[in-house]
N, C-alpha and C positions, 0 to 999 in steps of 0.2 A: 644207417645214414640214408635219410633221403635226396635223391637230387631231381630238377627239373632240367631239359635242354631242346633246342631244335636243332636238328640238322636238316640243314638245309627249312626244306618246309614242311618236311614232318615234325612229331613231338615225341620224347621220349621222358617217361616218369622211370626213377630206378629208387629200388629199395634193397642195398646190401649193407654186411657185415664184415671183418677182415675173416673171422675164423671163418666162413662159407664158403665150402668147393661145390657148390652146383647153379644151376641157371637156367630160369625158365622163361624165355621170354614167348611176351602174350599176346594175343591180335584181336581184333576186334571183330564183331559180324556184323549182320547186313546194316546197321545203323546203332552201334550201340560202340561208342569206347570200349577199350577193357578196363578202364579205372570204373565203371558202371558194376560190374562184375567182382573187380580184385582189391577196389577200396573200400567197397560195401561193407559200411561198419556193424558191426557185431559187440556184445557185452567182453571176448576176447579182446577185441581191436581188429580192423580189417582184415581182410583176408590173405593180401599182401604181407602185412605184417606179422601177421601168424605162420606163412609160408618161407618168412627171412628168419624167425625167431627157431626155423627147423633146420637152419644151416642152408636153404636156397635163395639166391640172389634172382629176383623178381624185376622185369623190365616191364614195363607197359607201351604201347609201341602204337603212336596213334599215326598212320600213314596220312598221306595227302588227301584232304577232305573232309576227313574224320577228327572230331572232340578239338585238340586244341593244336591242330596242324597250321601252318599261316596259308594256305591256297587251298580253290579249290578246283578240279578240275577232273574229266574223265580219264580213265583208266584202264587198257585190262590187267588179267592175273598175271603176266609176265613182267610189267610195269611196277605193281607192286611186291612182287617177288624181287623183284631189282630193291626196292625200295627200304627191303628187309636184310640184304644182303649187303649194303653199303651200309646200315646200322651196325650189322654185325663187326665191320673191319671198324669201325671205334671201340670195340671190347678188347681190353689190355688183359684184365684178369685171365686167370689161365685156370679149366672147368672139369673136374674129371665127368662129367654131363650137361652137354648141353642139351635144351628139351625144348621143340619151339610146340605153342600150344594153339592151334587153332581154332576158331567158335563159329561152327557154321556154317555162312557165306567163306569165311575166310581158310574153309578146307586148301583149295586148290593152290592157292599163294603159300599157305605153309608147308605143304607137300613139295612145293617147288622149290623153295628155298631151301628147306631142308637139306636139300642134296649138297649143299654149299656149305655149311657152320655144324650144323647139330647133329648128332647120333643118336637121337629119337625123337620123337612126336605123339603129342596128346591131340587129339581133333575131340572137339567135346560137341555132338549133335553135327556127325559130318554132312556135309552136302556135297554131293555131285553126280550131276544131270547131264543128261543129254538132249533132251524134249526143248525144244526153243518157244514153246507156250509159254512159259512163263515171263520170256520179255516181252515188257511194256515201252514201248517207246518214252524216251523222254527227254529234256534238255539237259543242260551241262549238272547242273544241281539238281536234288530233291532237298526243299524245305518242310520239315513238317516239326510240329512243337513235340516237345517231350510227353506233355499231357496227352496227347492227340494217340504219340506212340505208345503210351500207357492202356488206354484206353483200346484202341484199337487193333492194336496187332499183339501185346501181350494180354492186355485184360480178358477180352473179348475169345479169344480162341484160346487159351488155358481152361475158365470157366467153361466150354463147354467140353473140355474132356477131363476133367475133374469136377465134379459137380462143389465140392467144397476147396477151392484151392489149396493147398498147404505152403501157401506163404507164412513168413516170419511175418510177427505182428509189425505194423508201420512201411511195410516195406516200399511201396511207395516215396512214402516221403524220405527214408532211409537213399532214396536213388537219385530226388532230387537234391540231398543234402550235398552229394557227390559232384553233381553235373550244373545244377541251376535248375529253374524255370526259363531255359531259353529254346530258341530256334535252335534245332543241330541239322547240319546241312549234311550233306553225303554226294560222293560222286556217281552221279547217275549209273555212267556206262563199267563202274567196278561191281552195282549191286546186280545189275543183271546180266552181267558177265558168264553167272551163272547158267543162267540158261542160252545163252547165247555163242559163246565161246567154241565149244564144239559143234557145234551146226556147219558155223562157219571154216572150222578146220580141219575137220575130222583128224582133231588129237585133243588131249586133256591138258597138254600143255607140262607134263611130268611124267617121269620114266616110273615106272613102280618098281619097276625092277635096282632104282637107286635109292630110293627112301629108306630112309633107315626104321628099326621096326618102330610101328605103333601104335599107342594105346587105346582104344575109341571109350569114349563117356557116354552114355544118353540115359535119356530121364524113362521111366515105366511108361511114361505117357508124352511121348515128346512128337510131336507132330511132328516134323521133320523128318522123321524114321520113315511116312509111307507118305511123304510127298516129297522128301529132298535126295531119294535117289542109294539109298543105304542098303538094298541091295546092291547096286550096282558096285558100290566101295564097296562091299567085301568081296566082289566079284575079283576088283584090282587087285585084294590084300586079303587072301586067306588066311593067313599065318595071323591075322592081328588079335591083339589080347581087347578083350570085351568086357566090360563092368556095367552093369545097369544099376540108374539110383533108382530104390521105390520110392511110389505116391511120388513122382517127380515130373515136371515137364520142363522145355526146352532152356527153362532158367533154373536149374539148380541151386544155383548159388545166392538166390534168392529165398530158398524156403526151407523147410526144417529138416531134410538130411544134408546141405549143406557139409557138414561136416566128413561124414562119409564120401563128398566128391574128394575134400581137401586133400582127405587121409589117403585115398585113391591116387593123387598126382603128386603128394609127398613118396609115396613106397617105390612109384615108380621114377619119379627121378631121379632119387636117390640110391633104387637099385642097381646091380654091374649086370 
């Protein structure tokens, strides 16, 4: 069964079954839904749906500003942590795993939450910084077109560390089937939170010593690795379990081991 809903003024997509004891709900990064990610169709059926057809109950969780949230406005990591945490008390079902998955930008907010709902965490291409170079100032919103972010921040910096990308044929247009051809807006002060957040607090905003354990994902080739800070996370989380996808960069689930991520976040959600 699928369902749509807002709370409040986020949005939430849910894909369960009655036989499914597990749950992984999913976040989105620095401008991207996770239905971009976890509806991404395939000759199986989305990714979602292959993920509900394995006995786990898949939430998509689009916070304030992002995909199809009704507001838009700034934010930090503690605001959206909130904002995950108040989804969570609408979950009736009862989980022998809960798994929150974070992509990204949206490391720090999953981590946080975490300590509140779930007994493990996937962060797939974690980010966290301490360097406050990377905030750009900005207003309430960032509008940029889909095409714009195709082009520029995934096209453009993939190709040059894979010389032949290993995208799935169409893939593209496979994302816009998902999303549209529209404007996606994003809340300014959540994307650069990232870099900003700690400067200003000297804390991360999450105890690590509460997190439950977790699994990190990245791609062979994922730029994020020597620019988002991944030493530094294993610095907080030595114990964590490691998978790399080959010939992959920071969008797996876009190209052709795709599968091997699935099977990756299936073993361990489902594992005790």
């Amino acid at each position: 069964m699928v369902t749509e809903q807002h709370l409040k003024e986020t949005f939430i997509k849910t894909y369960t079954a009655d036989e499914n004891n597990h749950l992984l709900f999913l976040l989105p990064g620095q401008s991207l839904s996770p239905r971009v990610f976890w509806d991404y169709p395939t000759d199986e059926g989305s990714h979602a749906q292959w993920l509900c057809s394995q006995g786990i109950d898949v939430i998509m969780f689009d916070p304030v500003g992002y995909g199809n949230s009704k507001a838009f406005y700034s934010y930090d990591r503690i605001c959206y942590a909130r904002q995950i945490i108040e989804a969570t008390k609408e979950i009736k079902k009862n989980y022998q795993n809960k798994v929150i998955f974070g992509f990204s930008t949206s490391t720090a907010p999953a981590l946080i939450a975490s300590q509140e709902y779930f007994n493990k965490v996937i962060i797939h291409s974690p980010v966290i910084r301490k360097d406050p170079k990377y905030f750009v100032p900005h207003g309430e919103v960032l509008d940029v077109s889909i095409d714009k972010l195709i082009q520029n921040r995934i096209g453009n910096i993939s190709d040059k560390l894979i010389p032949k990308p290993n995208r799935v044929d169409g893939w593209k247009e496979k994302i816009l089937s998902v999303i549209g051809k529209t404007e996606w807006k994003v809340p300014a002060k959540v994307v650069h939170d990232v870099g900003n957040y700690y400067p200003k607090r000297n804390n991360t905003g999450f105890n690590p010593n509460s997190v439950p354990p977790i699994l990190s994902i990245i791609g062979e080739y994922d730029y994020e690795i020597t620019t988002g800070g991944y030493a530094l996370f294993k610095d907080y989380f030595p114990n964590i379990k490691e998978v790399i996808i080959p010939n992959s960069t920071h969008f797996s689930m876009w190209e052709n081991e795709y599968k091997m991520t699935l099977h990756t976040v299936r073993d361990y959600v489902q594992g005790t």
